[in-house]
RODO-2510 file (C-alpha; in nm, 4 decimals, decimal comma):
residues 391
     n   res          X          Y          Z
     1     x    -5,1963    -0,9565    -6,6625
     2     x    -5,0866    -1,2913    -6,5347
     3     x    -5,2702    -1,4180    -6,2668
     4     x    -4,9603    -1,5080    -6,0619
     5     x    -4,8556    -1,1784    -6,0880
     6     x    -5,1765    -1,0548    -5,9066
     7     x    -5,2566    -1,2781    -5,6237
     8     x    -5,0813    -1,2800    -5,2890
     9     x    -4,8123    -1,5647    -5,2481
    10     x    -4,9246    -1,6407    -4,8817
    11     x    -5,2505    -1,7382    -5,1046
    12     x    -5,1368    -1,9213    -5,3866
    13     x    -5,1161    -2,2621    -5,1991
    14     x    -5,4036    -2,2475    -5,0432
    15     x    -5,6703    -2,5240    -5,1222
    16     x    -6,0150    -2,4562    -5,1556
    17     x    -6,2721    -2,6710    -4,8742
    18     x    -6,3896    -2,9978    -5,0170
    19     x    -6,6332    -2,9867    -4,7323
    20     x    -6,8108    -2,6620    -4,9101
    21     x    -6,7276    -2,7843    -5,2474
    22     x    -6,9504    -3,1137    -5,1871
    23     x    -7,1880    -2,9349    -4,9974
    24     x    -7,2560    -2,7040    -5,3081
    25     x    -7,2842    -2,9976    -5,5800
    26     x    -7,5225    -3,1778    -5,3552
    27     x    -7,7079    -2,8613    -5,3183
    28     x    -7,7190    -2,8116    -5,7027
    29     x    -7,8406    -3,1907    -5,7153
    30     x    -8,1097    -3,0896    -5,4990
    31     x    -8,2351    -2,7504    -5,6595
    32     x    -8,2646    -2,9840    -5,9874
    33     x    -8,5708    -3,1901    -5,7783
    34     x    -8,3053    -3,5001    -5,6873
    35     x    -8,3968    -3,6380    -5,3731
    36     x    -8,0081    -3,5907    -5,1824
    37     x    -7,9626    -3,7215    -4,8667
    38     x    -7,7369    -3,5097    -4,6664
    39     x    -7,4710    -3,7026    -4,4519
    40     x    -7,2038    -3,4205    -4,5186
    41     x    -7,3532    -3,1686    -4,2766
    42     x    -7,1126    -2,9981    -4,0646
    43     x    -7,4028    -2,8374    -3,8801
    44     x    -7,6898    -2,9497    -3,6969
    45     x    -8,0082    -2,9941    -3,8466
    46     x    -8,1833    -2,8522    -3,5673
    47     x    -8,3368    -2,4551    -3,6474
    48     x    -8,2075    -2,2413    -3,3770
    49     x    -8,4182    -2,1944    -3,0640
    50     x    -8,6866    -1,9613    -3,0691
    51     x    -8,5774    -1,8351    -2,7508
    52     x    -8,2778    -1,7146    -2,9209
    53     x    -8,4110    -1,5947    -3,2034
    54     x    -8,6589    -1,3627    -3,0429
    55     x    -8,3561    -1,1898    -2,8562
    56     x    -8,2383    -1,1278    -3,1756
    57     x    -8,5525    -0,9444    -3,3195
    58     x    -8,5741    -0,7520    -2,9331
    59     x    -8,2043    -0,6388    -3,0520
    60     x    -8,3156    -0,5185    -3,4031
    61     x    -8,5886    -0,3604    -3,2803
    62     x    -8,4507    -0,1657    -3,0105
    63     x    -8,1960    -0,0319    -3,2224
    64     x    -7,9091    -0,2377    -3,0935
    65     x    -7,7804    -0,2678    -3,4622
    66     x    -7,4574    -0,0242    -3,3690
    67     x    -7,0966    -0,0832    -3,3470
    68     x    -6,9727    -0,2475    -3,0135
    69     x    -6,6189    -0,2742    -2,8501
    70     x    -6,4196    -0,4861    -3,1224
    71     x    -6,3843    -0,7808    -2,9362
    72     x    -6,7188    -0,8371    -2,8159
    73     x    -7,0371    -0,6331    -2,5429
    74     x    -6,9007    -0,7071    -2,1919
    75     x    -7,2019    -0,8621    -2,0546
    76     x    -7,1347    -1,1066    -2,3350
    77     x    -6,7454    -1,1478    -2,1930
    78     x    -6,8965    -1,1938    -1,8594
    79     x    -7,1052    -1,4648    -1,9136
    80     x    -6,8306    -1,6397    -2,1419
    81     x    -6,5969    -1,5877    -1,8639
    82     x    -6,8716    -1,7322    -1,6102
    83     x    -6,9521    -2,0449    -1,8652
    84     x    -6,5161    -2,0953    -1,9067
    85     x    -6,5546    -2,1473    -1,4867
    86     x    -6,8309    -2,3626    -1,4627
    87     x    -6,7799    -2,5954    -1,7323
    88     x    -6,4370    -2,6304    -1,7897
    89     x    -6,2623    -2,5097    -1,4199
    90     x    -6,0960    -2,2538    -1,6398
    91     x    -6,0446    -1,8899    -1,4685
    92     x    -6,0434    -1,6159    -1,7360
    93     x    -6,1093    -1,2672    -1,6202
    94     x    -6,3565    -1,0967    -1,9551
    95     x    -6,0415    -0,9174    -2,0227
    96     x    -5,8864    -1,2494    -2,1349
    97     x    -6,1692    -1,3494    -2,3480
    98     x    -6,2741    -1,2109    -2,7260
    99     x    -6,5442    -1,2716    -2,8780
   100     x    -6,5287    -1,3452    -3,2706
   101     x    -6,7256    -1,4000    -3,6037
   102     x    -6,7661    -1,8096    -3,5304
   103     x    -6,4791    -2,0417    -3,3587
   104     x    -6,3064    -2,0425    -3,6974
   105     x    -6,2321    -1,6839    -3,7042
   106     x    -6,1317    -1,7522    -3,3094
   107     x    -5,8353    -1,9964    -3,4778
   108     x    -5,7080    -1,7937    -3,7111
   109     x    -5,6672    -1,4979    -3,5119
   110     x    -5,4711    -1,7083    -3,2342
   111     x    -5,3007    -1,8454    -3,5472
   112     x    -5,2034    -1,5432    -3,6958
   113     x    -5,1093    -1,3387    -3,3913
   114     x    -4,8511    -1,6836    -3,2855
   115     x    -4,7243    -1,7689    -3,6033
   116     x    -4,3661    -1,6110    -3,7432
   117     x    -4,3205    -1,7299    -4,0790
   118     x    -4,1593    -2,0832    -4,1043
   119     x    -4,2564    -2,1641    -3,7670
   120     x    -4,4036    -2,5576    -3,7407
   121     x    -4,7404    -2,6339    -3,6197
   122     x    -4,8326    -2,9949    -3,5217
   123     x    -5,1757    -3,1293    -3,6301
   124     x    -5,3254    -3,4556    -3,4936
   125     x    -5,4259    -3,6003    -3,8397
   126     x    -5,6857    -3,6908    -3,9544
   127     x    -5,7672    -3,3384    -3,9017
   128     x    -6,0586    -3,0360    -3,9483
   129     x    -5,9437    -2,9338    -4,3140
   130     x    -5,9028    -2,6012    -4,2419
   131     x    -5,6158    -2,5970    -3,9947
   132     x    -5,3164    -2,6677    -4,2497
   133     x    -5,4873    -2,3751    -4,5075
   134     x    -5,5066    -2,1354    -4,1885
   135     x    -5,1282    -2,2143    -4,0988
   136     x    -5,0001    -2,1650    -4,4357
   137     x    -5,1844    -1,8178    -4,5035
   138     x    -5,0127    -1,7337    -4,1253
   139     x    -4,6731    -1,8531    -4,3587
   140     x    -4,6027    -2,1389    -4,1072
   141     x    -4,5557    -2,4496    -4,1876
   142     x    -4,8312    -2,7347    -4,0665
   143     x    -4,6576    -3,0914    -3,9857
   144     x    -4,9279    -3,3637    -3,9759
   145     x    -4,9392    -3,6112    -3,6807
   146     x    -5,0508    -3,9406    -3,8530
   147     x    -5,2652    -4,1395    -3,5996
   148     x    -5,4948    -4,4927    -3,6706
   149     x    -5,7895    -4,5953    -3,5826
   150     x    -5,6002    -4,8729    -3,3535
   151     x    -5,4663    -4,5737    -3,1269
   152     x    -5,8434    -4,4080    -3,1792
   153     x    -5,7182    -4,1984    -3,3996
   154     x    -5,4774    -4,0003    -3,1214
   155     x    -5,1870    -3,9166    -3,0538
   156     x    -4,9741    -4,0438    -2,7744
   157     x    -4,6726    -3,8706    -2,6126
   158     x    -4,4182    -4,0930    -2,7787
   159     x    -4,5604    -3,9932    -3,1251
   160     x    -4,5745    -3,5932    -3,0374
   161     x    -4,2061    -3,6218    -2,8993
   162     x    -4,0614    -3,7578    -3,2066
   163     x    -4,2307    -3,4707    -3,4040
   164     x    -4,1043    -3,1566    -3,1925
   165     x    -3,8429    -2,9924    -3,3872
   166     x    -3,6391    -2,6552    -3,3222
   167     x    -3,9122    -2,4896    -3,5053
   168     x    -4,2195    -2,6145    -3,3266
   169     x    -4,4210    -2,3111    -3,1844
   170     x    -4,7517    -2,4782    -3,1549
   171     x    -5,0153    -2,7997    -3,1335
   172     x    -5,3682    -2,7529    -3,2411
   173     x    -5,5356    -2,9846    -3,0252
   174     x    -5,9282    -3,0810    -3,1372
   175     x    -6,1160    -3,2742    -2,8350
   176     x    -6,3935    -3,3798    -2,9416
   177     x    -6,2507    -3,3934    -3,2709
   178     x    -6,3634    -3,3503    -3,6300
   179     x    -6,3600    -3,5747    -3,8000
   180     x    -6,2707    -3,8961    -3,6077
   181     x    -6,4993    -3,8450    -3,3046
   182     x    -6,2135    -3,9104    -3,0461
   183     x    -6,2073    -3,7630    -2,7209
   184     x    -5,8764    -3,7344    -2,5227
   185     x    -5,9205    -3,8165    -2,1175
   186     x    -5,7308    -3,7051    -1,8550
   187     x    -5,4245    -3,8886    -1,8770
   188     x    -5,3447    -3,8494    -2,2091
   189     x    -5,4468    -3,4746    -2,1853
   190     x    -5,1875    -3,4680    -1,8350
   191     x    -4,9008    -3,6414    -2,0831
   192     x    -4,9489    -3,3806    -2,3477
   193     x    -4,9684    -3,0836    -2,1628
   194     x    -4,6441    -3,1992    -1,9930
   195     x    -4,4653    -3,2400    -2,2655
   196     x    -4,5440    -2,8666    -2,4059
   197     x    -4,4631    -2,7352    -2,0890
   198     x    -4,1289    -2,8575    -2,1159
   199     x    -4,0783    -2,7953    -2,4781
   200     x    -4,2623    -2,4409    -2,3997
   201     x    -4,5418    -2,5474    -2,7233
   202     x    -4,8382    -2,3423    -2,7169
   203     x    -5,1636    -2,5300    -2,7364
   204     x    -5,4970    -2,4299    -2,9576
   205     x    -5,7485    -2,6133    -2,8031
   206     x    -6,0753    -2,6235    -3,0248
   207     x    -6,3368    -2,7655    -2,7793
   208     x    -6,6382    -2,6312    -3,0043
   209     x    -6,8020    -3,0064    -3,0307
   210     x    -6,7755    -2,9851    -2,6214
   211     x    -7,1256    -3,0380    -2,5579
   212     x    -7,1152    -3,3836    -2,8059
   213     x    -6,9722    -3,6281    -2,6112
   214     x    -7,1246    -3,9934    -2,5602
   215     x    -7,1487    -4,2841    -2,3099
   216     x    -6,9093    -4,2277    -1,9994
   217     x    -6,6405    -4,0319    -2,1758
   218     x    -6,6088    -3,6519    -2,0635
   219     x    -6,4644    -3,2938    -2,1848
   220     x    -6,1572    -3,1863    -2,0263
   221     x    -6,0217    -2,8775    -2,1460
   222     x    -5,5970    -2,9116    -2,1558
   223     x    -5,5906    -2,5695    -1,9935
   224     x    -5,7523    -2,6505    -1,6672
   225     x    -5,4913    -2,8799    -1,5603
   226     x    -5,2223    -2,6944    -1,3787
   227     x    -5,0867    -2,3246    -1,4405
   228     x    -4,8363    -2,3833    -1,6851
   229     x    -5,0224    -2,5475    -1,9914
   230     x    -5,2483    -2,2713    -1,9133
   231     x    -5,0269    -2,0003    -1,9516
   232     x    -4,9526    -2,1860    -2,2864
   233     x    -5,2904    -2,2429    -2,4213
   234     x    -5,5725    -2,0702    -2,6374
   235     x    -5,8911    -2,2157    -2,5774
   236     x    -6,1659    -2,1731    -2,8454
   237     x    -6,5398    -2,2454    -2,8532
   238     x    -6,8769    -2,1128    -2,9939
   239     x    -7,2131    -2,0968    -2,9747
   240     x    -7,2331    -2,2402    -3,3687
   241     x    -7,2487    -2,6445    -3,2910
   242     x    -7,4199    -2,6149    -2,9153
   243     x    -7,6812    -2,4267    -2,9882
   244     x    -7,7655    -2,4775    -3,3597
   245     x    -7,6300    -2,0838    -3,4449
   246     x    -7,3885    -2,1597    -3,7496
   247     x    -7,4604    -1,8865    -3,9346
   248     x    -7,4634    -1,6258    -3,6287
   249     x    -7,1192    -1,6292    -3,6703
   250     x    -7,0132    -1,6099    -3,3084
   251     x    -6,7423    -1,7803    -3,1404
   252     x    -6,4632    -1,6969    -2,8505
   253     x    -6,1344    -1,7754    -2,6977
   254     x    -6,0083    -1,7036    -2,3617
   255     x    -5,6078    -1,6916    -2,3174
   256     x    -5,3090    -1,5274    -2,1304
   257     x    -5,3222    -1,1544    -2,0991
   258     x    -5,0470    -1,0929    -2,3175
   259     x    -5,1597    -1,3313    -2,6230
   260     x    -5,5451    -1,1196    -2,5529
   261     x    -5,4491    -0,8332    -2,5861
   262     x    -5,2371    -0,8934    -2,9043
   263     x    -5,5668    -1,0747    -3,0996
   264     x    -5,7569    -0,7679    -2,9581
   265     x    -5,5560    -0,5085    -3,1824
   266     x    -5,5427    -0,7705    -3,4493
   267     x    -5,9635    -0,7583    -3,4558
   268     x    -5,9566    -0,3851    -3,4310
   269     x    -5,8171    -0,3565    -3,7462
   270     x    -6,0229    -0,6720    -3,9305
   271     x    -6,3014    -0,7484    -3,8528
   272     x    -6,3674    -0,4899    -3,5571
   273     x    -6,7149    -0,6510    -3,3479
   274     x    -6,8622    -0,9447    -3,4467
   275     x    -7,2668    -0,8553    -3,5050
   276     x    -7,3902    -0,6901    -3,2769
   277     x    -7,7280    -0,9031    -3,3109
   278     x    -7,5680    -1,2089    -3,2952
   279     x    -7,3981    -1,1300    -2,9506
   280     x    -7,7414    -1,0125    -2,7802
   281     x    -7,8081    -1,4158    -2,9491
   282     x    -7,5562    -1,5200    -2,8107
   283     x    -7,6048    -1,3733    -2,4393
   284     x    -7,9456    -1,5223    -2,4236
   285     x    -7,8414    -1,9040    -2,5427
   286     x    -7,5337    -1,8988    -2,2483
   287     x    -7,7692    -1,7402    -2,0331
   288     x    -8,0173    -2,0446    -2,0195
   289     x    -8,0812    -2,3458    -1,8456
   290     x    -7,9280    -2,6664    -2,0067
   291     x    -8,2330    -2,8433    -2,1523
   292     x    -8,1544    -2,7559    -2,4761
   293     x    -7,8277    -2,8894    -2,4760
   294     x    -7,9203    -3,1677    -2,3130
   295     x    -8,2282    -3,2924    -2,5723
   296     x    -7,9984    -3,2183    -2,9034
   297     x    -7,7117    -3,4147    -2,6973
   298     x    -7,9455    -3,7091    -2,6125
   299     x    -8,1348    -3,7106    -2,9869
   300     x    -7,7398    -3,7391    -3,1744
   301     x    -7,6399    -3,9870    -2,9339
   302     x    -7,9908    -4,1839    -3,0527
   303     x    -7,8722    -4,1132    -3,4186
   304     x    -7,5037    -4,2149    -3,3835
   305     x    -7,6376    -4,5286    -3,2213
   306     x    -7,8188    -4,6100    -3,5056
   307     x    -7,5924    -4,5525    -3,7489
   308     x    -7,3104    -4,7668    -3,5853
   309     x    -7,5591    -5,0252    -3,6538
   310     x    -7,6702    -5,0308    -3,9209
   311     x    -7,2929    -4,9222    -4,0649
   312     x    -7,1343    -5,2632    -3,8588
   313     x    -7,3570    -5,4957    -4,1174
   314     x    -7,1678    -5,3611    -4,4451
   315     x    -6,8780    -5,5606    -4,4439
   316     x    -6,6826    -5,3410    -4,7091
   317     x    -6,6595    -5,0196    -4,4347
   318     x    -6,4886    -5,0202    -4,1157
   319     x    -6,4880    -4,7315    -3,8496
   320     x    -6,4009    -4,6394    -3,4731
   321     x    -6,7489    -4,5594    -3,2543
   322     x    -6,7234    -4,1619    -3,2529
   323     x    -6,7076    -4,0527    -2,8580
   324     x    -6,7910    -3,7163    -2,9784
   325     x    -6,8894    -3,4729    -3,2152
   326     x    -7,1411    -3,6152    -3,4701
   327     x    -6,9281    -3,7633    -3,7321
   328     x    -6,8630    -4,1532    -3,8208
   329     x    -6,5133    -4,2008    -3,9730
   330     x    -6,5260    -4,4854    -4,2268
   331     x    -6,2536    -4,7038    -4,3416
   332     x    -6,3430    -4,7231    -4,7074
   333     x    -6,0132    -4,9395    -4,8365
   334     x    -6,1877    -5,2776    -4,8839
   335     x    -6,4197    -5,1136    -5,1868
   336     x    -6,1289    -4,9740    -5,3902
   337     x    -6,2090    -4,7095    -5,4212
   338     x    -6,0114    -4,3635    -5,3332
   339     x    -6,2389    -4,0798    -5,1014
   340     x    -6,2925    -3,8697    -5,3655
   341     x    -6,4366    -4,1247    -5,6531
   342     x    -6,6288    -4,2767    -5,3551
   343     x    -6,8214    -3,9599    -5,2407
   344     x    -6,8511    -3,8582    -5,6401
   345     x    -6,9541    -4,1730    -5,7015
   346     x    -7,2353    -4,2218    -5,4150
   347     x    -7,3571    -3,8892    -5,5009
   348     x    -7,4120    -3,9109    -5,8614
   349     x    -7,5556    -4,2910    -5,8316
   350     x    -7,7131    -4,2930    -5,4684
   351     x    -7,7645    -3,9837    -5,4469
   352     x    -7,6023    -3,9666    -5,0761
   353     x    -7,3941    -3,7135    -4,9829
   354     x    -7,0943    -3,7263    -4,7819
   355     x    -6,7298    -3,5811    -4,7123
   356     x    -6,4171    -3,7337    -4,9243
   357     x    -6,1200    -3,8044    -4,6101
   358     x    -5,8514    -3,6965    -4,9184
   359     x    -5,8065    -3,3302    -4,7363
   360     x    -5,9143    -3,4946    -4,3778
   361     x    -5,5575    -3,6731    -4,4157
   362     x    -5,6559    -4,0166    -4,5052
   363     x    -5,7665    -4,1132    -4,8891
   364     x    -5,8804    -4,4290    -4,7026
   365     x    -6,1672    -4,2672    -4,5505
   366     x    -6,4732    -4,0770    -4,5594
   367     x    -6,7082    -3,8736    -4,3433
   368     x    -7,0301    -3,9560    -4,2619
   369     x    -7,2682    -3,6991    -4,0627
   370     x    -7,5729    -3,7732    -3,8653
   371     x    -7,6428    -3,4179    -3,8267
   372     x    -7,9643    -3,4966    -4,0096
   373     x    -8,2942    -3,6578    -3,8414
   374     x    -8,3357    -4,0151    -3,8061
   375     x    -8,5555    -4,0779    -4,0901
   376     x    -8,3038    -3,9674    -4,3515
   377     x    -7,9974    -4,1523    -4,1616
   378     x    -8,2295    -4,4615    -4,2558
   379     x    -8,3221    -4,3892    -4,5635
   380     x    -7,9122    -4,2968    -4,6693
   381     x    -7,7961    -4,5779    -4,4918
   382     x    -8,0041    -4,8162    -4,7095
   383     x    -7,8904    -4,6654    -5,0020
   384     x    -7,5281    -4,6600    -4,9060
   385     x    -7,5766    -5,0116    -4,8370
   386     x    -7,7196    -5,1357    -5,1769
   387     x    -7,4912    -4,8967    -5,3317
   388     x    -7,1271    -5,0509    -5,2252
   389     x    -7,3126    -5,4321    -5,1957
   390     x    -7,2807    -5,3520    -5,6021
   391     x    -6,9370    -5,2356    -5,6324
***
C-alpha cells in the first residue's frame, strides 16, 4: 500500500525538527570518538539539582508512582498558581491552571483546543520551529511576521496591524524568545495587547526562558496588564529551562475558565497526568528559595558575555546582543554560505555544532547556544573562528 494512502493528511506537511536532526548527527559524530563541541543545545548543561532529584526517589519510593487527576496533583496547581502571582502579577485560581508533559505539550493543547481549521495564526519570525508544525497539525494556517535585527528582531504594532486578516484567531507571542534573544518591555507589550483586544486575537504567551533575562531588561507577562488581554491570553511556562528538568517533561499554562476547562477534557483523553514523579519534582523546585535560579542566571549571563566577544572580532558574522534566553542569533550572509551548508559544513570540518536558521525563518542565520560551560564556548569559538577566517 501507498504510503499516502496510509498517513493522516493533517500529517503529511509536517516537517521534521532540524534542531533534533542536528542534535542526532552531532551525537553520532561523538559516539565515533570526534571531539564535537555542542553550541546547538536547547537545554542547559547544568544536571538537575539534587534537591530535586531526591524528591523524586522519596516519590518512587513511597509508592507515589499512581495515576493523578489528568491535569496535574493540586498542591502542584497551588504552588503554580502562587508562583503565576508573585512573579508575573497574574491571578489564576489552580482551577485555571494545568499542568502538562513539558511547555511544548502546554502549546499544543492551547493550540489545538483554539484552532478551527483554516483559522490564521501570527508568528513573530524568526521563530521556535515548532510553532508553524503545531498550527498546521491543529489544520490552521501559520502566517509569519518577518522582523530584523534593526527592529531587534520584533514586531511593532504597525507591522501586526497590517497582518490581521478576517481569519486571524491568534498571536503566539515568545518573550524571551527563541531564537533571537529579544525581550518585549512594557510599551510594546501595552501596544500589542491593545491591538488584540480590539481585534478580539487571543494571545499564547510562551514565557518558558522567563528566568533568562540580562542587564536591566525585565519579564512582563502580556496577561498582567489589564483584564481584557487577560481574558484573551494563554500563558505557558515550565520547569524544563529554569531548573535544568528537560526531560521531566513538566510544563503548565494558566488561562480563562472557559479555555481551562476545554484543554482539561482534551488531556483526559491524551495524555491523562503528566508523571506523577515528575510533579512531586516539580513541587519541590517551585517550592524553593531562588538561589538556584539566580547562580545558573548569573553563570549564562558570564557565558553570553563572552561569547559576544569573542563573536564581535569575526568580521564575516553579525548578530543582535540576546536580552534573553541563551541563544546568539548570527547573521551569516557575508560568508556565502546558506544555514544549512554552514552548520553541515562547521560540523563535518570544525567539528562545532550548531542550529541552521533555514526552519528558524531566516536562511541568513544560524543559532549559536551557550548552554554549554565556558571552557567549551572557548574552545568552539576558536574553531568557528579559524574555520570561516578560511572560507
Amino acid at each position: 500500500m501507498r504510503i499516502e494512502r496510509i498517513i493522516a493528511q493533517r500529517l503529511k506537511d509536517i516537517n521534521p525538527s532540524p534542531t533534533l536532526a542536528i542534535t542526532a548527527k552531532a551525537k553520532k559524530l561523538k559516539q565515533e570518538g570526534k571531539d564535537i563541541v555542542n553550541f546547538a543545545g536547547g537545554e542547559p548543561d547544568f544536571d538537575t539539582p539534587l534537591f530535586i532529584k531526591q524528591a523524586a526517589i522519596e516519590a518512587i519510593n513511597s509508592g507515589f508512582t499512581k495515576y493523578t487527576p489528568s491535569t496535574g496533583i493540586p498542591e502542584l496547581k497551588k504552588l503554580i498558581s502562587e508562583k503565576f502571582k508573585k512573579d508575573n502579577s497574574l491571578d489564576y485560581s489552580p482551577e485555571q491552571i494545568v499542568v502538562s508533559c513539558g511547555a511544548k505539550h502546554s502549546i499544543f493543547n492551547a493550540l489545538l483546543t483554539l484552532i478551527n481549521p483554516q483559522d490564521e495564526v501570527l508568528i513573530p519570525s524568526p521563530h521556535w520551529v515548532s510553532y508553524q508544525e503545531m498550527v498546521k497539525i491543529c489544520e490552521g494556517i501559520p502566517r509569519f511576521i518577518p522582523t530584523s535585527a534593526e527592529d531587534n528582531f520584533k514586531i511593532n504594532i504597525k507591522q501586526l496591524e497590517r497582518y490581521i486578516g478576517k481569519k486571524t484567531k491568534l498571536l503566539i507571542l515568545n518573550s524571551p524568545s527563541n531564537p533571537t534573544g529579544c525581550v518585549y518591555n512594557l510599551d510594546e507589550l501595552k501596544e500589542i495587547s491593545s491591538l488584540c483586544v480590539e481585534k478580539k486575537i487571543f494571545v499564547i504567551s510562551d514565557e518558558v526562558y522567563e528566568n533568562f533575562i540580562y542587564d536591566n531588561h525585565k519579564h512582563i507577562s502580556i496577561a498582567s496588564l489589564n483584564q481584557d488581554i487577560y481574558n484573551l491570553t494563554i500563558t505557558i511556562n515550565g520547569v524544563s529551562k529554569s531548573f535544568s528538568m528537560t526531560g521531566w517533561r513538566i510544563g503548565y499554562l494558566g488561562g480563562p475558565v472557559e479555555i481551562i476547562e476545554a484543554i482539561s477534557k482534551l488531556q483526559d483523553h491524551s495524555t491523562s497526568n503528566p508523571t506523577s514523579i515528575s510533579q512531586k519534582a516539580a513541587l519541590i523546585a517551585l517550592s524553593t528559595n531562588n538561589k538556584f535560579l539566580i547562580e545558573i542566571k548569573e553563570e549564562f549571563q558570564k557565558r553570553r558575555d563572552y561569547l559576544v566577544s569573542r563573536l564581535k572580532r569575526i568580521k564575516k558574522l553579525s548578530f543582535v546582543i540576546p536580552e534573553g534566553a541563551f541563544y546568539i542569533f548570527c547573521d551569516i550572509t557575508k560568508t556565502e554560505l546558506d544555514s544549512l551548508t554552514f552548520a553541515n559544513r562547521l560540523l563535518e570540518e570544525a567539528m562545532v555544532s550548531v542550529i541552521p536558521g533555514k526552519d528558524f525563518g531566516s536562511d541568513n542565520h544560524i543559532r549559536i547556544s551557550f548552554a554549554t560551560d565556558i571552557e567549551q564556548i572557548k574552545k568552539g569559538i576558536d574553531r568557528l573562528e579559524e574555520w570561516i577566517n578560511k572560507l
